[in-house]
C-alpha positions as CSV (number, residue, x, y, z in Angstrom):
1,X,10.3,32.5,-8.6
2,X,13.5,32.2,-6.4
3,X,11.3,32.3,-3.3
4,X,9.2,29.5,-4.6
5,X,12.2,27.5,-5.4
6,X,13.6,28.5,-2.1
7,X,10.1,26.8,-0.2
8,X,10.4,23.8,-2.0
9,X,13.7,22.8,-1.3
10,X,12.6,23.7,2.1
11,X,9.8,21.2,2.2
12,X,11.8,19.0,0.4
13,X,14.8,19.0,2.8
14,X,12.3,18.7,5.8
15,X,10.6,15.8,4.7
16,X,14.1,14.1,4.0
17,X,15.0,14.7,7.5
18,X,11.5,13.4,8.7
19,X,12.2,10.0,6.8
20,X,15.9,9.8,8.0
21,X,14.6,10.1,11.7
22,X,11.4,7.8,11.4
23,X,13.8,5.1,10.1
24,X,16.3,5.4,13.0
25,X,13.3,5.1,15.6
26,X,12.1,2.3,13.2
27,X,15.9,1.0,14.1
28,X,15.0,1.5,17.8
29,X,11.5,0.4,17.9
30,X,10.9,-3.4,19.4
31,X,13.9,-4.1,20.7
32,X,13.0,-5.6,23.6
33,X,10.7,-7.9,22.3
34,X,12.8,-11.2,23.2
35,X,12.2,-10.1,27.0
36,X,9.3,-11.6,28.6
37,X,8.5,-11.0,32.5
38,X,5.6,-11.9,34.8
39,X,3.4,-9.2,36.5
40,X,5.2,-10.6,39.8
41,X,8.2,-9.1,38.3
42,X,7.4,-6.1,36.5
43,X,5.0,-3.0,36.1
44,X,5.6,-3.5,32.4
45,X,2.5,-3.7,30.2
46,X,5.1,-4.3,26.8
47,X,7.3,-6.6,28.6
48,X,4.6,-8.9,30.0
49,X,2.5,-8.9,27.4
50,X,2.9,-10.4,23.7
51,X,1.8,-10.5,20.4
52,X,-1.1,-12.3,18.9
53,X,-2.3,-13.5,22.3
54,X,-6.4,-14.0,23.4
55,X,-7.5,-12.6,26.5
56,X,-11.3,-13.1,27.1
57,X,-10.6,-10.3,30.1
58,X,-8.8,-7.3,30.2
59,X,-8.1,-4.5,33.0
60,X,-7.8,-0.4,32.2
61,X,-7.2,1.6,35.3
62,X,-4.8,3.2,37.5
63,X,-2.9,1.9,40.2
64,X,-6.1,1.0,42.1
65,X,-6.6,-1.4,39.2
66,X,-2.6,-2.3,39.1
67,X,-3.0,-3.9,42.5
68,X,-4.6,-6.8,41.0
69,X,-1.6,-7.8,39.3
70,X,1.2,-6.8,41.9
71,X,2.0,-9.0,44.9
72,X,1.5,-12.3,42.9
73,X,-2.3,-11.2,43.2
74,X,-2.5,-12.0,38.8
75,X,-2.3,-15.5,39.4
76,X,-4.9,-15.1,42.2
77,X,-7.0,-12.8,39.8
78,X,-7.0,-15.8,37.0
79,X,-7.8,-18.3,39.3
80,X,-11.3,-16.3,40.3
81,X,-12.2,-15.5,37.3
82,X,-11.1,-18.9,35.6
83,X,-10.1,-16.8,32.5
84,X,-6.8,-15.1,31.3
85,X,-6.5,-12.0,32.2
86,X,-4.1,-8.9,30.4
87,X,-4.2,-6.2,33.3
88,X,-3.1,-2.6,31.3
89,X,-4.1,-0.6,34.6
90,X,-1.1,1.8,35.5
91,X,0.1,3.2,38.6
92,X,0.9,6.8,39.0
93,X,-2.3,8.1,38.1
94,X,-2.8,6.5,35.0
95,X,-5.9,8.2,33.0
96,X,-8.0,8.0,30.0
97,X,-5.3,9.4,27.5
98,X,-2.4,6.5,28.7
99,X,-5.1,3.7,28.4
100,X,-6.1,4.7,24.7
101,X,-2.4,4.8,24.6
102,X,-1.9,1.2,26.1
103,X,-5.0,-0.3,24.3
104,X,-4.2,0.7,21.3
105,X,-0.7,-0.6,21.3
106,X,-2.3,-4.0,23.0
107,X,-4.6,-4.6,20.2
108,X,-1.7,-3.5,17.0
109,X,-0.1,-6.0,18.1
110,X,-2.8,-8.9,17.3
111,X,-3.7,-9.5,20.8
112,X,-7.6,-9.8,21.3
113,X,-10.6,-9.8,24.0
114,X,-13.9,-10.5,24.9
115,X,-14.1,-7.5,27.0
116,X,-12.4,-4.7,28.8
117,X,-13.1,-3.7,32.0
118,X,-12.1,-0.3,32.8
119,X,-11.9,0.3,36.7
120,X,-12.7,4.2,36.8
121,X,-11.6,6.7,39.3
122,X,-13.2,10.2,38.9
123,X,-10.2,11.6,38.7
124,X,-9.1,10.9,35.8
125,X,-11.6,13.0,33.5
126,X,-10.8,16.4,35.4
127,X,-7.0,16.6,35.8
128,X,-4.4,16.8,33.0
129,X,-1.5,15.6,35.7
130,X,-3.6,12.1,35.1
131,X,-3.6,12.9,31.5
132,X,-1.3,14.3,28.5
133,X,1.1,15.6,31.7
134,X,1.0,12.4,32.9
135,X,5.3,11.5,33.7
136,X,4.7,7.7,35.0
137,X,2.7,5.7,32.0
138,X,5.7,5.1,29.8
139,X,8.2,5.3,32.3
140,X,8.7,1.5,32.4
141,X,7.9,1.0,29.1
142,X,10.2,0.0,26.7
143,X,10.6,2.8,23.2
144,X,7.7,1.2,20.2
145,X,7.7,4.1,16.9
146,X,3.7,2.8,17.2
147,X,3.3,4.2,21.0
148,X,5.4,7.5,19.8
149,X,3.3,8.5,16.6
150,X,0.5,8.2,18.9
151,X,1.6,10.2,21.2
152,X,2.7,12.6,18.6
153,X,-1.0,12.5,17.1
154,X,-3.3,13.1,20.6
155,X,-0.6,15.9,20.9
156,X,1.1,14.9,24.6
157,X,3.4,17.7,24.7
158,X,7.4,18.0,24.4
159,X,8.3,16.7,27.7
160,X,6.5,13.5,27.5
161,X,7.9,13.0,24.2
162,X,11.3,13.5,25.0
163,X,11.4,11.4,28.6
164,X,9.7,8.3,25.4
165,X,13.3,8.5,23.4
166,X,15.0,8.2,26.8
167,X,13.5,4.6,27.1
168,X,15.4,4.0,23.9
169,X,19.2,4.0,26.1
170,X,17.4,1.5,28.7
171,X,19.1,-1.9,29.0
172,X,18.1,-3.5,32.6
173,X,14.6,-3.8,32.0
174,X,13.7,-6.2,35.0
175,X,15.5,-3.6,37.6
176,X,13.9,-0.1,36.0
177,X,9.9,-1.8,35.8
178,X,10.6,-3.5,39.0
179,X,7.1,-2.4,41.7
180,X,9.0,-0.6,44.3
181,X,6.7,-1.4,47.0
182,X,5.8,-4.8,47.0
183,X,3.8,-6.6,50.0
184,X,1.4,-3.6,50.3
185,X,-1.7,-5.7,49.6
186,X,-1.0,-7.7,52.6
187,X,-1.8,-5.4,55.0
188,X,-4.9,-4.2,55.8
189,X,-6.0,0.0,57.0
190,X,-5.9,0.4,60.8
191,X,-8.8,2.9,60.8
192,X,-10.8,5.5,59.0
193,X,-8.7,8.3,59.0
194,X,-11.7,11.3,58.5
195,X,-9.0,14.3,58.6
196,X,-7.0,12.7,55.8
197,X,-10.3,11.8,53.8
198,X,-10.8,15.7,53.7
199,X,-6.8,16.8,52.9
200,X,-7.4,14.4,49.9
201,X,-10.4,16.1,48.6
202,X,-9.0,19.2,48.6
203,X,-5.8,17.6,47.0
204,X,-8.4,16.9,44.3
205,X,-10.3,19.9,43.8
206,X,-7.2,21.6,43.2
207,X,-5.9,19.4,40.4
208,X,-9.4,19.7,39.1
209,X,-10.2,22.3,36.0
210,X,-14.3,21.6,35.0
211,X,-13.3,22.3,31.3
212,X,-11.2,19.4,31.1
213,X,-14.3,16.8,31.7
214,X,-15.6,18.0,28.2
215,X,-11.6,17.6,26.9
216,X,-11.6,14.2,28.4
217,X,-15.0,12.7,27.6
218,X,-13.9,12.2,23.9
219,X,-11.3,9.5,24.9
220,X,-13.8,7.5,26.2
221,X,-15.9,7.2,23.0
222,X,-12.2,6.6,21.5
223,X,-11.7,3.9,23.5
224,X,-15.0,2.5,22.8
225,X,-14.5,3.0,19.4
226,X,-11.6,1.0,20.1
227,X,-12.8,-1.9,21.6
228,X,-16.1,-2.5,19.4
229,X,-14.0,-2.6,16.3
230,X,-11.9,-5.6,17.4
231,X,-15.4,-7.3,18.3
232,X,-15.2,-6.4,22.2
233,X,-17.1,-5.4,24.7
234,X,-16.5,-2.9,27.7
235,X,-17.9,-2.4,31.0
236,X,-17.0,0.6,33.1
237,X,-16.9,-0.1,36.6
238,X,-16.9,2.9,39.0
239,X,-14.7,1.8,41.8
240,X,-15.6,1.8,45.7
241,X,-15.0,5.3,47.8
242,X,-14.8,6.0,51.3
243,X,-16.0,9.5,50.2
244,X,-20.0,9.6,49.4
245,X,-19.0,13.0,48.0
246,X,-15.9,12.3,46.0
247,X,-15.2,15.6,44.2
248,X,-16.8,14.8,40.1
249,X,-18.2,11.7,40.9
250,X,-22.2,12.6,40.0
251,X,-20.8,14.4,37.0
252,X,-18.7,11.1,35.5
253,X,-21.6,9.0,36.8
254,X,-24.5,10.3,34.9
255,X,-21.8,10.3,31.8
256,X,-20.8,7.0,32.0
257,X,-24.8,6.2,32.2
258,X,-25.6,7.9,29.6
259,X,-22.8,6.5,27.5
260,X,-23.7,3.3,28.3
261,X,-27.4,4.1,27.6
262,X,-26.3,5.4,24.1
263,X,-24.2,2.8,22.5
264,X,-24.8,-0.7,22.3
265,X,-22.0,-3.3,23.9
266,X,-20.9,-0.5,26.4
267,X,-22.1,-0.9,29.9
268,X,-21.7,0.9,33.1
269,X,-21.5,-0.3,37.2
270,X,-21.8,2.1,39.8
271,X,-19.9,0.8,43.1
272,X,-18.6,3.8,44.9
273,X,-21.0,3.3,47.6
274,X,-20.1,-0.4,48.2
275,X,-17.4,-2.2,50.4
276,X,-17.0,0.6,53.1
277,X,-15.5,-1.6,55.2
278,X,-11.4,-0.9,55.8
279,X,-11.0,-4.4,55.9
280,X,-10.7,-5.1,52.0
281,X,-8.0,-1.7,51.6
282,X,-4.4,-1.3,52.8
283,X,-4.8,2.3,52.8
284,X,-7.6,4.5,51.8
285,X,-8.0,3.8,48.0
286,X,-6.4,0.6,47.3
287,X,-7.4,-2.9,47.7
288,X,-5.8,-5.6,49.7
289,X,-6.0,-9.4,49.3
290,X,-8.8,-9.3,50.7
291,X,-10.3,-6.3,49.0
292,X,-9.3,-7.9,45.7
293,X,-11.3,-11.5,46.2
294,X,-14.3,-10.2,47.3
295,X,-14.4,-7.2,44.7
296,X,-13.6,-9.9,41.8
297,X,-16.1,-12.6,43.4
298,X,-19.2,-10.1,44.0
299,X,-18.8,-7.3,41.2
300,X,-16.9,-8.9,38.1
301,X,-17.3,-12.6,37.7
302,X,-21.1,-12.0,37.7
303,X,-20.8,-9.5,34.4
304,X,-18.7,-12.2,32.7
């Protein structure tokens, strides 16, 4: 009987504590709300982006998709596309686990879409560094008790937890989300370099564990999920590669087919074997200007 008494109070005393601490992150949760920046001036999604706003278009990616939106290349991006446009792409490495994240937030907050455009790299379904280990998603992003419950749910472990509540001590927003390289899209990549090409696809196969495809895949019927409950639809868009044998790339293809087979309002576009020429890159993954216009112009306005 004592030992009973002895597990209640336990449970009793732990789910006291639990409430205490949920309402001070309550107390911390949204303070920044009253700061709004451009994408010119920050890498924020939260302090860009608002509540209760309609974007007929919006971007998921990683930095390759980010570069639409650095540079003063959003205004550009808006202009092509003659629709507003929400860009949730982040750089770092940004996978399928931090956009379910950023979605998710993006769409509690009563902002809607006509459709989401997810720019994939094949990276991102093999390697948990662009995943749950992933250190760079929140790092700009101001503390919301929305984004740390779901982290706490998809089960991101203790580190990326704890560097969340160190958001909560931030003040100078505008300096800490500031793109530390800006002007890269105005250059353009001298040459081809072949010997680099094949250090990064060994870079890749060593991040890359096979089992994590299957751990991965289930985010992206989440995020589907996602997207066809607030009355959206989503294309993925497989993003141009210098390498024809990217490592995963025929195993995230015939996926992403399939998916889009499958389900209805999901689609899929294969253009890792287009613009080969370094003229629309300013190093060997990322667009430039250039890169950016004639990507928008020839592969997304046209599935708008």
């Amino acid at each position: 009987m004592n030992g009973t008494l002895f597990i209640i109070k336990l449970v009793i005393f732990g789910v006291l504590n639990l409430f205490i601490l949920t309402l001070l992150l309550y107390g911390f949760s949204g303070r920044h709300r009253d700061i709004h920046l451009s994408y010119a001036e920050s890498e924020s999604n939260l302090l860009v982006i608002g509540e209760n706003e309609h974007y007929p278009v919006v971007f998921l990616g990683t930095s390759r998709g980010r570069v639409l939106s650095r540079d003063g290349n959003h205004e550009m991006v808006e202009r092509i596309l003659g629709r507003k446009v929400a860009n949730l792409s982040k750089g770092g490495g940004g996978g399928l686990m931090p956009m379910d994240v950023h979605l998710s937030f993006f769409l509690n907050q009563g902002n809607t879409a006509n459709h989401v455009i997810y720019l994939v790299d094949p990276f991102i379904f093999y390697s948990s560094i662009n995943n749950e280990h992933n250190d760079f998603f929140l790092r700009d992003e101001p503390f919301e008790l929305f984004i740390f419950l779901k982290l706490i749910k998809e089960r991101y472990p203790l580190d990326r937890l704890s560097s969340y509540l160190q958001m909560i001590k931030v003040t100078d927003w505008q300096k800490i989300s500031r793109y530390a390289a800006p002007g890269l899209t105005e250059g353009t990549l001298k040459k081809i370099d072949e010997e680099k090409m094949e250090k990064a696809k060994k870079h890749y196969l060593k991040k890359y564990d096979q089992n994590n495809f299957v751990a991965y895949g289930h985010v992206v019927d989440d995020i589907n999920r996602l997207v066809k409950t607030h009355g959206a639809t989503i294309t993925y868009v497989m993003l141009p590669l210098f390498m024809p044998d990217f490592p995963g790339l025929p195993e995230v293809d015939a996926f992403l087919r399939k998916t889009a087979d499958r389900e209805a309002g999901v689609f899929y576009i294969n253009c890792s074997s287009s613009m080969q020429d370094k003229k629309f890159y300013y190093d060997h993954m990322h667009f430039n200007k250039t890169g950016i216009e004639y990507f928008l112009k020839t592969y997304i306005r046209p599935i708008l």
